[in-house]
C-alpha positions as CSV (number, residue, x, y, z in Angstrom):
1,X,-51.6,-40.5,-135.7
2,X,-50.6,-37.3,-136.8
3,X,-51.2,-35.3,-133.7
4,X,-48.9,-38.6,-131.8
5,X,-46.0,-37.9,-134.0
6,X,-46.6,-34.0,-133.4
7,X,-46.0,-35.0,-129.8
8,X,-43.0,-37.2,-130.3
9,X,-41.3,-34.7,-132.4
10,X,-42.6,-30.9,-132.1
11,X,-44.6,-31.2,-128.8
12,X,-44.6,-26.7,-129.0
13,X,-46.6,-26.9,-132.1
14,X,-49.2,-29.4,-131.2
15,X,-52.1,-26.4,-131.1
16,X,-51.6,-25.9,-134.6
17,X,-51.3,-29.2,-135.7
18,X,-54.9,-29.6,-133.6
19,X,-56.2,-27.0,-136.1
20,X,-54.6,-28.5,-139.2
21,X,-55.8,-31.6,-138.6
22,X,-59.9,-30.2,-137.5
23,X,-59.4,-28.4,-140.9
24,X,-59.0,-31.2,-143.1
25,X,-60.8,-34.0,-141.2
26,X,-63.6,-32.0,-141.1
27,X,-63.1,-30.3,-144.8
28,X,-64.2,-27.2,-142.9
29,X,-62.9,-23.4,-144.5
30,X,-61.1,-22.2,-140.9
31,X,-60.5,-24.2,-138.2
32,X,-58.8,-23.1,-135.0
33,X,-58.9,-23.2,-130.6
34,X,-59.7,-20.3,-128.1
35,X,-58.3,-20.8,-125.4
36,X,-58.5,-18.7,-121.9
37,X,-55.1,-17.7,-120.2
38,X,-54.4,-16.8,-116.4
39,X,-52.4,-13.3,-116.9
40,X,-56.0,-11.6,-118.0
41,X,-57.9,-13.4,-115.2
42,X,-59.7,-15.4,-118.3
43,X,-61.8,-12.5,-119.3
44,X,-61.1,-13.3,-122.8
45,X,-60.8,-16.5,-125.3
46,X,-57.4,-15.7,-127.1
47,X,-56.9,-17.3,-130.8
48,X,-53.4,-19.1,-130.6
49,X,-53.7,-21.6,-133.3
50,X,-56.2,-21.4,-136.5
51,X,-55.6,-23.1,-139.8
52,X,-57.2,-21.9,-142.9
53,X,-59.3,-18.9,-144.3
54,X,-59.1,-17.0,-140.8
55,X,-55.3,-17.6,-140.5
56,X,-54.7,-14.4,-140.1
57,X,-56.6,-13.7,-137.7
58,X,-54.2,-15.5,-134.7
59,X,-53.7,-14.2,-131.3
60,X,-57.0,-12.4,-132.1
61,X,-60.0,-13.2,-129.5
62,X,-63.1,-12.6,-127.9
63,X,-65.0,-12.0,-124.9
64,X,-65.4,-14.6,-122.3
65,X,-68.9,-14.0,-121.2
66,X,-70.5,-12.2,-124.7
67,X,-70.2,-15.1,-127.5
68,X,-70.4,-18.7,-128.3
69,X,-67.6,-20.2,-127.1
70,X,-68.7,-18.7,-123.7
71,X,-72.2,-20.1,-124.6
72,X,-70.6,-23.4,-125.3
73,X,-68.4,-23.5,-121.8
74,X,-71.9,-21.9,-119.8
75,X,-73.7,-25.3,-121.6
76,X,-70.8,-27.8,-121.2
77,X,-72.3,-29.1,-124.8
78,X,-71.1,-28.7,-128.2
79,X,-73.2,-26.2,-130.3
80,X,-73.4,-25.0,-133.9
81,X,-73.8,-21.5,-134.5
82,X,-74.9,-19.5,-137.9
83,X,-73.9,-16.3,-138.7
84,X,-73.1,-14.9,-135.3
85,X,-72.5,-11.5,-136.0
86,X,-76.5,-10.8,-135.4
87,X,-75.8,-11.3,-132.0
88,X,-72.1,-10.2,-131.3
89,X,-71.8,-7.6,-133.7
90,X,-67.9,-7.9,-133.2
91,X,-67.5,-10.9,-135.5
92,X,-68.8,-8.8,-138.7
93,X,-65.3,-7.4,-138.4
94,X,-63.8,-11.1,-138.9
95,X,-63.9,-11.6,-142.6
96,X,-64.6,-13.9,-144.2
97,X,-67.8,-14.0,-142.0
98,X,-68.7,-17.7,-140.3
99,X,-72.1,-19.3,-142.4
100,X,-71.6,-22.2,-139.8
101,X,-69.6,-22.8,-137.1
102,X,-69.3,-25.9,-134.6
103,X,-67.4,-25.6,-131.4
104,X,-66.1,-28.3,-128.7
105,X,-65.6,-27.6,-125.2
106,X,-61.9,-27.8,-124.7
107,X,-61.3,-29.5,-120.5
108,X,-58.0,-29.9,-118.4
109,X,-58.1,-31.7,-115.6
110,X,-61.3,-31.1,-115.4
111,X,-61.2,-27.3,-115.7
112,X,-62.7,-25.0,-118.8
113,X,-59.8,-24.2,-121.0
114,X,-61.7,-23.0,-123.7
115,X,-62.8,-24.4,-127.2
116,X,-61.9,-26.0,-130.6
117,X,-64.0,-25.0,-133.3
118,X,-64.2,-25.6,-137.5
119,X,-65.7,-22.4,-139.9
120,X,-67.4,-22.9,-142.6
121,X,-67.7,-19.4,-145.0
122,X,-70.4,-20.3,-147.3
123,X,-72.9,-22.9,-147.8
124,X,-71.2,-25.0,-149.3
125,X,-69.9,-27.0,-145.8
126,X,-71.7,-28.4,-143.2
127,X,-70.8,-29.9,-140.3
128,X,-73.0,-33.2,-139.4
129,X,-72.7,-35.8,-136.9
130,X,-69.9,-37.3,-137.7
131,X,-68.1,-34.0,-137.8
132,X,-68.8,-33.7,-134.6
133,X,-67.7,-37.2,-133.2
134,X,-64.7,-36.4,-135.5
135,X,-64.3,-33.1,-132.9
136,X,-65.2,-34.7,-129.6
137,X,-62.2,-37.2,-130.4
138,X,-60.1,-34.4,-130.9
139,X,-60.7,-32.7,-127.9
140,X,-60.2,-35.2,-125.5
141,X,-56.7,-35.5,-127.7
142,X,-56.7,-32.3,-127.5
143,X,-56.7,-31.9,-123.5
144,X,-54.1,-35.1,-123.1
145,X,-51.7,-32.6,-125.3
146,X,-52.5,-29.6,-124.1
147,X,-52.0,-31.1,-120.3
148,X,-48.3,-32.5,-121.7
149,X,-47.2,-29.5,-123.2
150,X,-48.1,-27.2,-120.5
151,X,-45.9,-29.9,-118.0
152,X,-43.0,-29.8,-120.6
153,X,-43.6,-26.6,-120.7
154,X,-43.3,-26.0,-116.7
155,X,-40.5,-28.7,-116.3
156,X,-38.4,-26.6,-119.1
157,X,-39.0,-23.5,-116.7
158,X,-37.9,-25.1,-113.8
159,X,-34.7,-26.5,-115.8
160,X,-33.9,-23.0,-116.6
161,X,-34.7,-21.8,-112.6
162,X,-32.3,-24.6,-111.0
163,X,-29.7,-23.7,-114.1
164,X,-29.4,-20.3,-113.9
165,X,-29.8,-19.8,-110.0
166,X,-26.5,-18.6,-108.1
167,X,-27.4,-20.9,-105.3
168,X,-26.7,-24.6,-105.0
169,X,-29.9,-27.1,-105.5
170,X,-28.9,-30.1,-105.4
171,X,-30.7,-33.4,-104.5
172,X,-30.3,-36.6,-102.5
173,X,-31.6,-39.8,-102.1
174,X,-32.5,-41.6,-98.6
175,X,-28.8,-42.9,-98.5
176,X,-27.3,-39.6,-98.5
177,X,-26.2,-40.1,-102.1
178,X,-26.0,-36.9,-104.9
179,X,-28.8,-37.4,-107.3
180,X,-28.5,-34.2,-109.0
181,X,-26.2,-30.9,-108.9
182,X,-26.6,-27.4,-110.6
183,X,-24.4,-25.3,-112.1
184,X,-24.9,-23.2,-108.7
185,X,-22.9,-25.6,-106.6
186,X,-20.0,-26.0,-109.1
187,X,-19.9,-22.0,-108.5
188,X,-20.3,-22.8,-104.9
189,X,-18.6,-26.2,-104.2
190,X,-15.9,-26.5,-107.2
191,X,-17.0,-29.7,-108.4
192,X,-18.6,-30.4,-112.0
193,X,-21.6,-32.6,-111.9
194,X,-19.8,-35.5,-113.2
195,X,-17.4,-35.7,-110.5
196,X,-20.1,-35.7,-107.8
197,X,-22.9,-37.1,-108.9
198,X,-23.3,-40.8,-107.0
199,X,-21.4,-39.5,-104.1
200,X,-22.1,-39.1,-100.3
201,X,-23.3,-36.2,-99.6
202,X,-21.0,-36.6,-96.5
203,X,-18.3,-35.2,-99.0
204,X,-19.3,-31.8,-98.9
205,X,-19.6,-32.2,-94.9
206,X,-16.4,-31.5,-92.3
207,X,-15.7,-34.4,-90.6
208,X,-16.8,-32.4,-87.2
209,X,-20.2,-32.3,-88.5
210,X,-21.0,-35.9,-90.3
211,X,-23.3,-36.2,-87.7
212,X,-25.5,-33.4,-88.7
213,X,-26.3,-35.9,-91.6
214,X,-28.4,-38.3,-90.1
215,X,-30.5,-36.1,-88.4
216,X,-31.1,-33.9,-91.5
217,X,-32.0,-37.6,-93.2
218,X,-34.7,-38.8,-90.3
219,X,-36.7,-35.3,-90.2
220,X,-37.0,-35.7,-94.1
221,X,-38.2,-39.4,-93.7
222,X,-41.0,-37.9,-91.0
223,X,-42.0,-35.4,-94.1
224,X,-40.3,-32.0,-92.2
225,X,-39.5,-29.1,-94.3
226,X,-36.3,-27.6,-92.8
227,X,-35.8,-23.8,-93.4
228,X,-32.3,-21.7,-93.2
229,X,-30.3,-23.8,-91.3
230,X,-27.0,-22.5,-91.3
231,X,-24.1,-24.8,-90.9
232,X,-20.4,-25.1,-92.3
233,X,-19.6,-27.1,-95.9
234,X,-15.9,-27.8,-97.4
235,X,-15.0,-26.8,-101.0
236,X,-13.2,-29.4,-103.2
237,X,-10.2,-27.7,-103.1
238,X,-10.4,-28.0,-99.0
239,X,-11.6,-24.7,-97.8
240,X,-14.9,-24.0,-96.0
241,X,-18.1,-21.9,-96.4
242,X,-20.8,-20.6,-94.2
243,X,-24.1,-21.7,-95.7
244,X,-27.7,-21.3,-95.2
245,X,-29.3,-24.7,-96.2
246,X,-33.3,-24.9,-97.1
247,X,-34.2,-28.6,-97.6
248,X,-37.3,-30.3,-98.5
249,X,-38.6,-34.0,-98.9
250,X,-39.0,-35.3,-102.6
251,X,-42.0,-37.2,-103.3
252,X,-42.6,-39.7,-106.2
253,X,-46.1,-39.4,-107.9
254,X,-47.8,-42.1,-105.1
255,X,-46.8,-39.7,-102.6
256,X,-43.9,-41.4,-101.2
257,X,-40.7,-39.6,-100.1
258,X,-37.6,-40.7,-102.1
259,X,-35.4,-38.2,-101.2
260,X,-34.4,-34.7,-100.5
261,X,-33.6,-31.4,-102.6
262,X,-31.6,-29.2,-101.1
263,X,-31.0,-25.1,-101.8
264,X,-27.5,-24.2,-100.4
265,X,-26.8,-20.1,-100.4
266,X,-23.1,-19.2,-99.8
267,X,-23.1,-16.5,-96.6
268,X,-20.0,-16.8,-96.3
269,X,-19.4,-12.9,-97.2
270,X,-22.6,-11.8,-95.3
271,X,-21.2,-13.6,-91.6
272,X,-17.9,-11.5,-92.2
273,X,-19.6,-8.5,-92.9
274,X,-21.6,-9.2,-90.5
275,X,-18.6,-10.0,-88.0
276,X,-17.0,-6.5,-89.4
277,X,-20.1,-5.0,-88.6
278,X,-20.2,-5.9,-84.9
279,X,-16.6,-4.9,-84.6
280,X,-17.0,-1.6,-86.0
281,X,-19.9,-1.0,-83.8
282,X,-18.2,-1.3,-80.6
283,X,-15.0,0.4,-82.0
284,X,-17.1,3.0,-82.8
285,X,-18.8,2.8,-79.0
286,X,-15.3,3.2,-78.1
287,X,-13.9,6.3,-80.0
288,X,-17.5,7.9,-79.1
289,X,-16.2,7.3,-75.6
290,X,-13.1,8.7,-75.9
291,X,-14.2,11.7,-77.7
292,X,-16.9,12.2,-75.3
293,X,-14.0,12.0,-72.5
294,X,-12.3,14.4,-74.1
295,X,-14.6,17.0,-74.9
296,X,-15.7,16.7,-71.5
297,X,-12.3,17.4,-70.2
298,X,-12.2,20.3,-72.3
299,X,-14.8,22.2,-71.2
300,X,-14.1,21.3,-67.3
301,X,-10.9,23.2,-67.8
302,X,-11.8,25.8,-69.6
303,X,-12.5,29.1,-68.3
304,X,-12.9,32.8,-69.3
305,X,-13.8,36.0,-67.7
306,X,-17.2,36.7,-69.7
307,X,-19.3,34.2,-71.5
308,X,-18.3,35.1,-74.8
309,X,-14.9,34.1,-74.1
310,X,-15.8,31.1,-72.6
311,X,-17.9,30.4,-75.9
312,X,-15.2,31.0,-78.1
313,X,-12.7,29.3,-76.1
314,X,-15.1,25.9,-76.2
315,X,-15.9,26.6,-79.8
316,X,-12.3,26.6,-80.9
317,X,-11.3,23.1,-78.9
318,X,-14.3,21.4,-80.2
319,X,-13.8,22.6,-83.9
320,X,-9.7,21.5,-83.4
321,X,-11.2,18.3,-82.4
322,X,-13.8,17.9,-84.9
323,X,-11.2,18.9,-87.4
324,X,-9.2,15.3,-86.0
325,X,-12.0,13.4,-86.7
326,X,-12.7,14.3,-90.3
327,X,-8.9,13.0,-90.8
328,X,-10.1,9.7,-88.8
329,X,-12.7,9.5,-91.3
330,X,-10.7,9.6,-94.3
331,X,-8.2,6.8,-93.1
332,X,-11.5,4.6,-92.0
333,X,-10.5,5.2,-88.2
334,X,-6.9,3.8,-88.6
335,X,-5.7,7.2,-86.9
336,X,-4.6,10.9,-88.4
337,X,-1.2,11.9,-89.8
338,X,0.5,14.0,-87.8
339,X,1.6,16.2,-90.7
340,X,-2.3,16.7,-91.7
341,X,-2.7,17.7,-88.2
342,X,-0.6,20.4,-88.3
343,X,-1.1,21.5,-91.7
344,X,-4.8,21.6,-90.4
345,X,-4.6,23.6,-87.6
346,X,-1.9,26.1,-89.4
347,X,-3.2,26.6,-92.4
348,X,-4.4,30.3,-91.3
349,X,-0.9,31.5,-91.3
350,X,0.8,29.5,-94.2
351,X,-0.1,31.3,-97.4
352,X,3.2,32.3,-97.5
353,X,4.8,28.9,-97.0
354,X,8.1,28.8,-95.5
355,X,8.0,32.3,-93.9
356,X,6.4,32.4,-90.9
357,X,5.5,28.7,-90.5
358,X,8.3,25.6,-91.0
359,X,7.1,22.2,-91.0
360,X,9.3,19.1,-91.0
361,X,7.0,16.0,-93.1
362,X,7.9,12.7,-91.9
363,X,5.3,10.5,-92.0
364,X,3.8,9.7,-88.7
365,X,0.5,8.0,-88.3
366,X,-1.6,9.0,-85.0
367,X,-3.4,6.4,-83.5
368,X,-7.2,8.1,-82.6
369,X,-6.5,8.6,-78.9
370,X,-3.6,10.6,-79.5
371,X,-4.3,12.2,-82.4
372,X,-7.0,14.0,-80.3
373,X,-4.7,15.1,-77.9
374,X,-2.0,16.4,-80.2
375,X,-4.7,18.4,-82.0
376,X,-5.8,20.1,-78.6
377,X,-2.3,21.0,-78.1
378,X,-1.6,22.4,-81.7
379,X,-4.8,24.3,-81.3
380,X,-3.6,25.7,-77.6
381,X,0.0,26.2,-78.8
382,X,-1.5,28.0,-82.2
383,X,-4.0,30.1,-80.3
384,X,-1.4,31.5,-77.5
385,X,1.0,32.2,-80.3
386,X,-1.4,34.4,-82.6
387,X,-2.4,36.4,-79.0
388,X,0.8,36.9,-77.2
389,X,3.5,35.2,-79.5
390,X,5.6,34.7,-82.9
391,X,2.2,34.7,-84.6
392,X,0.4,37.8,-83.6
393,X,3.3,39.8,-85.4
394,X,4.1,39.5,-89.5
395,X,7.7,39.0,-88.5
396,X,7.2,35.9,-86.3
397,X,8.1,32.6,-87.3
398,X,7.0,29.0,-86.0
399,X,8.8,25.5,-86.6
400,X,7.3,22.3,-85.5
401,X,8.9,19.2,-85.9
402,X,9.1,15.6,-84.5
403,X,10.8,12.3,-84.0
404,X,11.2,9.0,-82.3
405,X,12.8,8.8,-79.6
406,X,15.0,5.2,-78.8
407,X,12.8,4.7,-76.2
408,X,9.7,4.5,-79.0
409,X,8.1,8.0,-77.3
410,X,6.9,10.9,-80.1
411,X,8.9,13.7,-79.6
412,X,6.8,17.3,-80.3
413,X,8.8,20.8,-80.5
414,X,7.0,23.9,-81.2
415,X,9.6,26.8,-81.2
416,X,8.5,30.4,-81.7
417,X,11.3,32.9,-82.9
418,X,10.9,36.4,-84.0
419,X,7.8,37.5,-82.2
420,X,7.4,39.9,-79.2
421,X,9.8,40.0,-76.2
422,X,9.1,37.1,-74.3
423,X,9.1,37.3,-70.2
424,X,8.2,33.9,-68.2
425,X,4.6,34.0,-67.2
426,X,3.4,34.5,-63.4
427,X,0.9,31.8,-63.4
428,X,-0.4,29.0,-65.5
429,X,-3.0,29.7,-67.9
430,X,-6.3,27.8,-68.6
431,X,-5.1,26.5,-72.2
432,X,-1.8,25.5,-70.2
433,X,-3.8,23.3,-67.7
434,X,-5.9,21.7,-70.7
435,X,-2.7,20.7,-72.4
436,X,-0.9,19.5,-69.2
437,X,-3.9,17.5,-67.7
438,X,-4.5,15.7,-71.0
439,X,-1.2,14.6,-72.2
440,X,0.2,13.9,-69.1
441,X,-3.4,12.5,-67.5
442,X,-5.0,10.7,-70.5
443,X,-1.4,9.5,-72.6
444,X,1.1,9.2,-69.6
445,X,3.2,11.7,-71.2
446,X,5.3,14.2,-70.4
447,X,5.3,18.2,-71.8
448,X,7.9,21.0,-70.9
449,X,7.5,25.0,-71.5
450,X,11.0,27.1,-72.2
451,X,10.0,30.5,-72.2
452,X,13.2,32.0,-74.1
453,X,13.3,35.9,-74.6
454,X,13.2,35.0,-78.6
455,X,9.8,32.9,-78.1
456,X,8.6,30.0,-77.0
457,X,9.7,26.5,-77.2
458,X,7.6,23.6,-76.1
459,X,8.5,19.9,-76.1
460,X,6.0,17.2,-75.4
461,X,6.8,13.6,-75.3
462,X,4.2,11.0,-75.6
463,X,4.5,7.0,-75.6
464,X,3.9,6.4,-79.5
């Protein structure tokens, strides 16, 4: 009667009450259970409840396969042992030493769990026969507890699972109906349990898709299992969700199925990125094309009289390219700003800002494809002028500026003043032809040359 009310009330501390109750019914000194546990592989009986004289001594234990309770599990019988540190020398540490112990196999389902045992410490207890029916009753109490707690135990841990998991687990009869909801789908689905508990599950469903419903309901009544199915489910407030649904047949304890739980994960965010991911990829295909266009234009048109100058005339379009995309980078392949594109490419000759090169700072933003084009040209114009023009000489100055034309075309000047004499050249040069062929080939625009005595002005006109 005690160990019942135990249950009723405290069903945690039945292993104790087990050995409070051995103690007294059986007027023993100690009395306690060893019991073996999964996590060590059972290579040891652990002491997790003791009353009495060895009180102290819980969560203590011995081996599995060198003492008596291993002798009385080996057996299957109850035993009495006498002073038993003669032959596990281990229990003279255990003090008070045992003068008489008796020990009851303790079963689960028919598997060894391990032992309950009463101590006597001197002679003045011993245990008889009806100690030992008094034990045997206990123990099969005993198991019935021991089996109850450790499925109150493993319900509570389930509890806490469904609870705490971000994903929605929900169940369902055979109607359809909500049975159950976690604090997962409120996250997920907005509604509190009260609200949709008793409820189709059709509710969560777009009307589209009610017919996904009694499919999903006839593979559960044939017993399927049905993994990852990703489908579309409304929110109470209207909106929809991708979702990955796992759902599973629910069986009473004859082995009937009742019903269905379901685990609902929001993907949602993973499709998106997943759709961003795709886009990126071809985008990326794409400017890898046009850079690869590009370059390849580059070196077609270049030439040079030695193959040093041919080198450096490669290496300084590639790097004025290169230089482009670090800017596409940094705006996540929206474009370049013109500005940073000249800054860039001028930076060699603006330490002394505002003397030899002037930069007008409107905002502009460069979509990719023309961004790399206006860089080839800045790195053309920038190279002839620091050989033959305002920039090879400390006196010459360069302004660049740009506008919008009515007609939505970019409007480039680079005007040189200051430098050396200028006189018209004879023949078009190669960094000429590379400018020319790509803004007029690859952007449809236009560019024009004045090749004043004071320096050079250039004007290129590109559809913006």
């Amino acid at each position: 009667m005690a160990l019942a009310r135990e249950m009723a009330t405290s069903p945690g501390g039945i292993l104790q009450k087990l050995a409070e109750t051995a103690l007294t019914s059986c007027c023993a000194h100690s009395a306690g259970l060893s019991l073996l546990e999964e996590f060590d592989q059972k290579k040891r009986f652990h002491w997790r409840a003791i009353a009495g004289e060895w009180a102290s001594h819980v969560n203590g234990g011995t081996p599995r396969d060198f003492g008596p309770c291993g002798a009385v599990l080996d057996r299957n019988v109850a035993l009495v042992f006498s002073h038993p540190e003669r032959d596990f020398p281990y229990f003279g540490e255990v003090k008070p030493l045992l003068e008489e112990g008796l020990l009851i196999p303790f079963y689960v389902y028919g598997e060894a769990m391990g032992t309950i045992w009463v101590v006597s410490h001197d002679e003045s207890c011993r245990f008889d026969a009806e100690d030992l029916r008094v034990m045997t009753n206990l123990g099969v109490f005993a198991a019935a507890a021991y089996q109850t707690v450790q499925s109150l135990q493993a319900g509570q841990r389930m509890i806490s699972i469904v609870e705490c998991s971000d994903d929605a687990i929900i169940s369902k009869d055979l109607n359809g109906i909500i049975t159950s909801w976690n604090r997962g789908a409120e996250r997920i689905f907005g509604y509190l349990a009260e609200d949709i508990i008793g409820k189709p599950v059709t509710t969560l469903i777009p009307p589209e898709l009610h017919n996904e419903e009694p499919a999903i309901l006839e593979r559960i009544r044939r017993g399927e299992r049905i993994d990852h199915y990703q489908t579309i489910r409304m929110r109470k407030d209207g909106g929809r969700i991708d979702i990955s649904l796992t759902i599973s047949p629910m069986r009473d304890a004859g082995g009937k199925i009742i019903g269905a739980s379901k685990i609902a994960r929001d993907i949602t965010e993973q499709k998106r990125s997943a759709a961003q991911i795709a886009i990126l990829a071809r985008e990326a295909e794409h400017r890898a094309k046009n850079l690869l266009t590009t370059v390849q234009a580059t070196v077609h048109l270049t030439q040079a009289d030695t193959l040093e100058g041919f080198k450096r005339a490669i290496a300084g379009r590639i790097q004025a390219l290169a230089n482009v995309n670090s800017l596409f980078v940094q705006s996540r392949w929206k474009g370049a700003e013109l500005q940073s594109l000249v800054t860039q490419e001028l930076a060699p000759y603006c330490e002394n800002e505002g003397t030899r090169v002037q930069i007008c700072r409107p905002d502009l933003l460069l979509e990719p494809s023309t961004a790399q084009t206006i860089a080839i040209v800045l790195h053309e114009l920038a190279t002839n002028a620091a050989k033959f023009g305002a920039l090879s000489t400390l006196e010459g100055r360069v302004q660049i500026e740009w506008s919008r034309s009515l007609n939505q075309l970019l409007i480039l000047r680079w005007i040189e003043t200051d430098g050396p004499l200028v006189k018209p050249p004879t023949h078009y040069g190669f960094g000429t032809r590379v400018m020319e062929n790509m803004v007029r080939g690859q952007l449809k625009g236009e560019m024009c040359f004045d090749w004043r005595p004071e320096g050079l002005a250039c004007e290129v006109a590109i559809p913006a």
